[in-house]
Chimera marker file (.cmm) of the C-alpha trace (Angstrom):
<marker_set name="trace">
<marker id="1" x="-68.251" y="58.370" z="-40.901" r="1" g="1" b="0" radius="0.5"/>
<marker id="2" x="-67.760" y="57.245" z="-37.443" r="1" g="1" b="0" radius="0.5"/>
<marker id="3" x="-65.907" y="60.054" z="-35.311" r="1" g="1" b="0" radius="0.5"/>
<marker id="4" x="-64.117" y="57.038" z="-33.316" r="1" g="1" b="0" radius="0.5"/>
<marker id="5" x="-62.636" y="55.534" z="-36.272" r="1" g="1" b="0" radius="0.5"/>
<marker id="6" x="-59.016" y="55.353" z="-36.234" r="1" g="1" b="0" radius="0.5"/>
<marker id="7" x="-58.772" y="56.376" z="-32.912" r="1" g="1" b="0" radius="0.5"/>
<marker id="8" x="-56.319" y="53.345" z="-31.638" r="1" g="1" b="0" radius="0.5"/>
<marker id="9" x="-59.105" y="52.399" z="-28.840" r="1" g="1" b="0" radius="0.5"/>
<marker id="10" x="-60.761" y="49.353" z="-29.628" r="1" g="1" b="0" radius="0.5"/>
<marker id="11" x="-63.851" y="47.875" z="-27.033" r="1" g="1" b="0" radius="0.5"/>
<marker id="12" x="-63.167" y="44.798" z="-25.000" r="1" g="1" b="0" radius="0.5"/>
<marker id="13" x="-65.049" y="41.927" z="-24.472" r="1" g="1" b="0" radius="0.5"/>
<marker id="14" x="-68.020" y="42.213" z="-21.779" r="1" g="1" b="0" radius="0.5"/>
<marker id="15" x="-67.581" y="38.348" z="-21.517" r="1" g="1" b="0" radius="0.5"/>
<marker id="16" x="-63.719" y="37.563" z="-21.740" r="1" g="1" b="0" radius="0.5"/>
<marker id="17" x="-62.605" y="34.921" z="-19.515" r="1" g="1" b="0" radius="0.5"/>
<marker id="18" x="-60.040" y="35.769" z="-17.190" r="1" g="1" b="0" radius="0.5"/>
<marker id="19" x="-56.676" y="34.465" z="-17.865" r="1" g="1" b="0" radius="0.5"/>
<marker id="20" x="-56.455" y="32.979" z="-14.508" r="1" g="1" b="0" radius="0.5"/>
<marker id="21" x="-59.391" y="31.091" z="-15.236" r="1" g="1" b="0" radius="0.5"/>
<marker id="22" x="-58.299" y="29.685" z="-18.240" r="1" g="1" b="0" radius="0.5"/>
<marker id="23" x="-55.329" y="28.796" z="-16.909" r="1" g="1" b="0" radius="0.5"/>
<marker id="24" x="-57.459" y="26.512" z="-14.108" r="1" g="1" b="0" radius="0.5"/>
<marker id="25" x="-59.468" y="25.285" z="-16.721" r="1" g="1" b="0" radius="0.5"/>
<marker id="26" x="-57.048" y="23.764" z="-18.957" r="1" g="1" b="0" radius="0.5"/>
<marker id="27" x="-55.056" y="22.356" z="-15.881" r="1" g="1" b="0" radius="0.5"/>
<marker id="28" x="-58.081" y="20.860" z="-15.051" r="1" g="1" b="0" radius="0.5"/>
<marker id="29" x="-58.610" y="19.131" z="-17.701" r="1" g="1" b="0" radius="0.5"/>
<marker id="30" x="-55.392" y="17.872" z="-18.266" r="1" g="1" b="0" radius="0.5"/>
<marker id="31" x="-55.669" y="16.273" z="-14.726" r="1" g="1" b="0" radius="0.5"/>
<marker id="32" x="-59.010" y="14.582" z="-15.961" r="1" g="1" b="0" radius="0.5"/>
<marker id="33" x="-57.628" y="13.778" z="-18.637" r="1" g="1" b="0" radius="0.5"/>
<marker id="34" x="-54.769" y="11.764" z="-16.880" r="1" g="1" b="0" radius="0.5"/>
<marker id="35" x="-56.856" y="9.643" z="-14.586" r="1" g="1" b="0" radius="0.5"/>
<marker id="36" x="-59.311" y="9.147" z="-17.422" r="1" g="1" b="0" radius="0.5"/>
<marker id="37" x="-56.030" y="7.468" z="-18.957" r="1" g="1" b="0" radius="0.5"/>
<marker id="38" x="-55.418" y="5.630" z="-15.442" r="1" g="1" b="0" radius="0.5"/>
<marker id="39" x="-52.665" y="7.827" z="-13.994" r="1" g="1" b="0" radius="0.5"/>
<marker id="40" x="-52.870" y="8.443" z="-10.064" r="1" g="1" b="0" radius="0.5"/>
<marker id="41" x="-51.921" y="11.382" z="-8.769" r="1" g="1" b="0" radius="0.5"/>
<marker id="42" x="-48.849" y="11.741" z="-8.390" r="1" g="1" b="0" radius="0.5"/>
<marker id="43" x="-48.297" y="10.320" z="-11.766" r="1" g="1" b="0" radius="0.5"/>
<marker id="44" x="-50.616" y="13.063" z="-13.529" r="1" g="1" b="0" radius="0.5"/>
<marker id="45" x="-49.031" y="15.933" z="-11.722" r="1" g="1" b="0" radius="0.5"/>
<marker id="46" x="-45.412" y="14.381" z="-12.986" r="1" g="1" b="0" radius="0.5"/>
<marker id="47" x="-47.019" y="14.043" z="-16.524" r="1" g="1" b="0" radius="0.5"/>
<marker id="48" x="-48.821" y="17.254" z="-16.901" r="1" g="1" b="0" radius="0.5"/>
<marker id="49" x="-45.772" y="19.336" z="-15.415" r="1" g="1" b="0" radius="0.5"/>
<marker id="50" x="-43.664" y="16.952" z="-18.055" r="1" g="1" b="0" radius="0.5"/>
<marker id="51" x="-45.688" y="17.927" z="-20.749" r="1" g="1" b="0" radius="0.5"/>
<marker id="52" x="-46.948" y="21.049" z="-20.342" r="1" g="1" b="0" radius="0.5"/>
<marker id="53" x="-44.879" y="23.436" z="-22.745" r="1" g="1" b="0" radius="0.5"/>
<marker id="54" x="-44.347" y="23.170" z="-26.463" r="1" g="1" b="0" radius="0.5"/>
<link id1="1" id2="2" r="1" g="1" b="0" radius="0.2"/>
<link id1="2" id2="3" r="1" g="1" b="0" radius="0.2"/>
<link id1="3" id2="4" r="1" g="1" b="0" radius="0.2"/>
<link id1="4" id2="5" r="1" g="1" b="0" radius="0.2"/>
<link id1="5" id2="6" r="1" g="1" b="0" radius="0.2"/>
<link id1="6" id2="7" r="1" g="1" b="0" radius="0.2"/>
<link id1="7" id2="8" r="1" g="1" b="0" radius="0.2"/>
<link id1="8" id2="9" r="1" g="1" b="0" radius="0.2"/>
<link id1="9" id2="10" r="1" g="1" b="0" radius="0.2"/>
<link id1="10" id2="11" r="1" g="1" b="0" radius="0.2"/>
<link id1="11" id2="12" r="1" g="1" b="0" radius="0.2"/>
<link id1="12" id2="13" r="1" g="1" b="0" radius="0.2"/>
<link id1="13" id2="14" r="1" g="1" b="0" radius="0.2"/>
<link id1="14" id2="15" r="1" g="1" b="0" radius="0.2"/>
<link id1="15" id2="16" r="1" g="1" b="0" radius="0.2"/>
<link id1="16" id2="17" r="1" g="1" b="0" radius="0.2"/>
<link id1="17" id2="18" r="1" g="1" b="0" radius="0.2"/>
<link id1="18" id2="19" r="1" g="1" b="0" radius="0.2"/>
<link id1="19" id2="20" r="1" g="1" b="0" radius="0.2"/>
<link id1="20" id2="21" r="1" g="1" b="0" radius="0.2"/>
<link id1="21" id2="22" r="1" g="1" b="0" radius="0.2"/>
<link id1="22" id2="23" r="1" g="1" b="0" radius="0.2"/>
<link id1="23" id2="24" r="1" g="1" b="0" radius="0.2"/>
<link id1="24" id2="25" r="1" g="1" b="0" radius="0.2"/>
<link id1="25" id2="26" r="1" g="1" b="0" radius="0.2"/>
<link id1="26" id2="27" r="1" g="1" b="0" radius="0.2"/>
<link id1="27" id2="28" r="1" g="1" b="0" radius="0.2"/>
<link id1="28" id2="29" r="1" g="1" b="0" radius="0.2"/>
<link id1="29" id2="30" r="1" g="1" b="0" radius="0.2"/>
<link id1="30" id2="31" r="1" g="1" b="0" radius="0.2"/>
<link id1="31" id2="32" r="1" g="1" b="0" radius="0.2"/>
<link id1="32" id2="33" r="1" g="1" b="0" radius="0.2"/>
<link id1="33" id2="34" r="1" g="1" b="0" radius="0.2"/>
<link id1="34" id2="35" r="1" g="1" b="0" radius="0.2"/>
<link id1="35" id2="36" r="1" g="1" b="0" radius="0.2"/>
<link id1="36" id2="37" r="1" g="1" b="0" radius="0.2"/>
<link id1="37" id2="38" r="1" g="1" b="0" radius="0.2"/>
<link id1="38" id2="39" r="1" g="1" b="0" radius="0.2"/>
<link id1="39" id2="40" r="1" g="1" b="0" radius="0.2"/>
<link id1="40" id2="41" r="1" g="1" b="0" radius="0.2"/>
<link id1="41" id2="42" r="1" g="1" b="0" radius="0.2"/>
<link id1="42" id2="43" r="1" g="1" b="0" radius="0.2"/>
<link id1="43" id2="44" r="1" g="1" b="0" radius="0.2"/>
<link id1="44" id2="45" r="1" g="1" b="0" radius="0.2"/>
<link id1="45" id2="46" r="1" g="1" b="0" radius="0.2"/>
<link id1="46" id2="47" r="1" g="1" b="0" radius="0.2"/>
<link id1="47" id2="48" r="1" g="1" b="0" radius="0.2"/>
<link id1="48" id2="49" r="1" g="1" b="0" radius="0.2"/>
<link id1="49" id2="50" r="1" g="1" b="0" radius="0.2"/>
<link id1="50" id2="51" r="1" g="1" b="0" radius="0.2"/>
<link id1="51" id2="52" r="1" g="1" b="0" radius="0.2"/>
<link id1="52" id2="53" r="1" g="1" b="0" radius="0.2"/>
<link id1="53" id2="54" r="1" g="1" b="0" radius="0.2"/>
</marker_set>
């Protein structure tokens, strides 16, 4: 039986991504996403801002 088991601790990823960096990530590509679609920039921030939440 493992002598950790039940112990509350559980490991963490080596390799998570910080949230920070998903955070850029996902703005990011909702930006390219907008000009893909033809939006300037003004218009994309005004979308993605818009549109963000739920």
């Amino acid at each position: 039986m493992n002598k950790h088991c039940g112990s509350g601790h559980l490991p963490q990823p080596q390799n998570a991504l910080n949230l920070n960096t998903t955070r850029f990530f996902l703005q990011s590509a909702r930006f390219m996403d907008a000009y893909h679609k033809g939006l300037n920039g003004t218009q994309a921030a005004w979308s993605i801002k818009k549109y963000r939440g739920h």
